[in-house]
Each structure stands twice: as C-alpha cells, then as structure tokens.
N, C-alpha and C positions, 0 to 999 in steps of 0.2 A: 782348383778345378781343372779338371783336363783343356787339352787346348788344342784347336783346329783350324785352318784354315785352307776353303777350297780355289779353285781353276779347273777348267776345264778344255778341251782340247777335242776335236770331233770324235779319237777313237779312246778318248783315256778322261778319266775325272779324277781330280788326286784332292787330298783331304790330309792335311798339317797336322797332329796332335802330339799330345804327350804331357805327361804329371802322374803322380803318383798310382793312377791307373787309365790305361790308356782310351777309357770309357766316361760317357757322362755328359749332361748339359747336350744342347741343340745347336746346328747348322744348317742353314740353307746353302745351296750351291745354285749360281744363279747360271739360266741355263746357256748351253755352248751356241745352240743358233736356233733361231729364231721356231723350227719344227722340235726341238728339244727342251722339253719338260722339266720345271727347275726341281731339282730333289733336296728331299729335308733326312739329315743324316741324322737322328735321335742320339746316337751315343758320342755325338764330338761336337764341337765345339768351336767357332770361328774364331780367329786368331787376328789380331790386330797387326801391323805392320813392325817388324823388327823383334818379333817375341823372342826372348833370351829363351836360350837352349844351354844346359849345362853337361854337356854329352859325355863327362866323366861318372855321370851320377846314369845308373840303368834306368832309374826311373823319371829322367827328365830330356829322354832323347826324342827331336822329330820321328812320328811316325806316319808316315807315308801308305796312305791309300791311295788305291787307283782305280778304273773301271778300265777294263780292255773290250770293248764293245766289236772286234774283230782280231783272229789271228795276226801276227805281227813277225815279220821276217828276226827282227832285231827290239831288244828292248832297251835302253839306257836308262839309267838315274845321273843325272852329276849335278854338282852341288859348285855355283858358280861365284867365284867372289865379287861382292859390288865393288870395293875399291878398284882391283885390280883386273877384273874380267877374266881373271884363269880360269879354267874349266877342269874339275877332278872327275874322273867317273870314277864313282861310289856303289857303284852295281849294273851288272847286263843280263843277262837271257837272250840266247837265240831261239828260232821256233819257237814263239811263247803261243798258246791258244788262249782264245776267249774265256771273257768268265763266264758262268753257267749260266749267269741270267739276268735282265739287265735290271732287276730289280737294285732297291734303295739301301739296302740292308747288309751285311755279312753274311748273314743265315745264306744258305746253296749257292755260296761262289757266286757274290752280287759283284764283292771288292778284292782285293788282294791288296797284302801290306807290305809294307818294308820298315824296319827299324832302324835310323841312321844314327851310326856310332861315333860321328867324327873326322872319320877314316877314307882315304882313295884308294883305290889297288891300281898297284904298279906292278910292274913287272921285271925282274932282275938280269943280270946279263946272261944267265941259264936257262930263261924264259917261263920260270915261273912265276906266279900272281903270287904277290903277299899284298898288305894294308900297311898304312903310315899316316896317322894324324896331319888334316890339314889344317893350317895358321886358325888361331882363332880370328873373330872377325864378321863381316854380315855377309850371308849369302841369298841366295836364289837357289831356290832345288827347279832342275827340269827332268820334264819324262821328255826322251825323246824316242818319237814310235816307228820304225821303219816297215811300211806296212808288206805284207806278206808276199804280193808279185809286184817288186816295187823293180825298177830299172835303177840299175849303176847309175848314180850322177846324176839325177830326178830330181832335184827339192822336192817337186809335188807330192812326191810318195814319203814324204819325211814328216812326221807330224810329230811338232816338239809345245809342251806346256810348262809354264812358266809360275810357282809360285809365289807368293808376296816373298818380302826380305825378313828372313830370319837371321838371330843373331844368334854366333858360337861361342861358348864361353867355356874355360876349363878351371873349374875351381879345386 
C-alpha cells in the first residue's frame, strides 16, 4: 500500500509517500496552528516513523508533497541525516509562486510533488550541479521556505518543516 506521512509548516504542508503507486489509502494532516484546518489527503497514506525507502527501486522512492500557501523567494528540500546531522540539499527553486488553491487535493495545483531519488546536488570545481547518492541511513526530509520579501539574516522570514525519520536503503 502506498505510504505517507504529513508536517506542516505555516506557508508549506508536505506529505511522505511512496510503493508501487504513489496513490491510495487515507491521511489526515493535523493542523499547523490553531486558525488552520486539519486536511484529509484521500490518495496517501500516513507513514509511521523510520519507513524503509529503497530508493534504488522507482517505485519505492519518498514522494514529497507540499502546499506553498505564498510566494517564496527561495525553496529548499534537504534530506538531513539523524546519526550525523549533515544536511544534503536534494532540490531548490528560486521565485517559486503559490499553488493555485489552497484546496486538499492535486486536482488545480492544491499540492506540488517532488520525487526523492537518494541523491544531493553538488557542485564541481567548474561550477556545475550534478547528483551523487547520499550514505544510506535514516533521515529527516526539510522544506525550508524563504519567504518572498524576506531580509538577508532574518530567521523570521525562513520557514523550514521537518518530516518524521525515514529510513534509506539500497538494495
């Protein structure tokens, strides 16, 4: 059965899945504060704490949903290891815009996805990005959102969500 697991963040809601299709089975997302609404995701699936990921197989990779409920100067993913607290970034977007609607659903740009392959992007000494498998192991995936007229050196303006620990595995 597919598999999910949410968090939430005031300008982003992200949602864990992944199995044989990246649809199926129910989750609640419980809400980010107190004026926000807890949403039930129909096609995913809540994820229990350390669910094995076998991110050699396409069809067993974390798939990373989110909500952008505002424009975002800066978007990050990194994928943080629990033993050792390194931090990969695994994806960005600058300028990112909202999604079309703050509805519960995929249908008109509720969510936006990401599929994680395992992989960080680095950069070479000619300064191009390529990807490189990181250690297997348990991680932490974060969205962290820098919002759109955010000031240099702000924490305030930095809004980062933290999902349960998942576990990497390469078979």
């Amino acid at each position: 059965m597919p598999r999910g697991a949410c968090l939430h963040a005031c300008a982003c809601r992200v949602v864990l899945s992944s199995g044989p299709s990246p649809r199926g089975g129910s989750t609640e997302c419980v809400a980010a504060t107190p004026t926000t609404p807890a949403i039930v995701l129909s096609d995913f699936t809540r994820q229990a704490d350390a669910a094995i990921y076998n991110v050699e197989d396409r069809t067993d990779r974390p798939v990373i949903l989110y909500h952008r409920a505002h424009q975002s100067r800066r978007l990050e993913i990194r994928a943080v290891n629990v033993a050792t607290n390194n931090s990969y970034l695994v994806a960005f977007a600058d300028y990112v815009r909202r999604n079309a609607t703050n509805g519960i659903s995929l249908v008109n740009d509720g969510f936006s996805t990401y599929t994680w392959d395992g992989k960080q992007i680095n950069t070479n000494a000619a300064g191009k990005l390529h990807r490189t498998e990181v250690p297997a192991g348990l991680y932490q995936i974060q969205l962290v959102v820098t919002k759109a007229l955010a000031e240099a050196g702000n924490p305030a303006h930095i809004e980062t969500s933290t999902s349960p620990t998942i576990s990497i595995v390469r078979k």
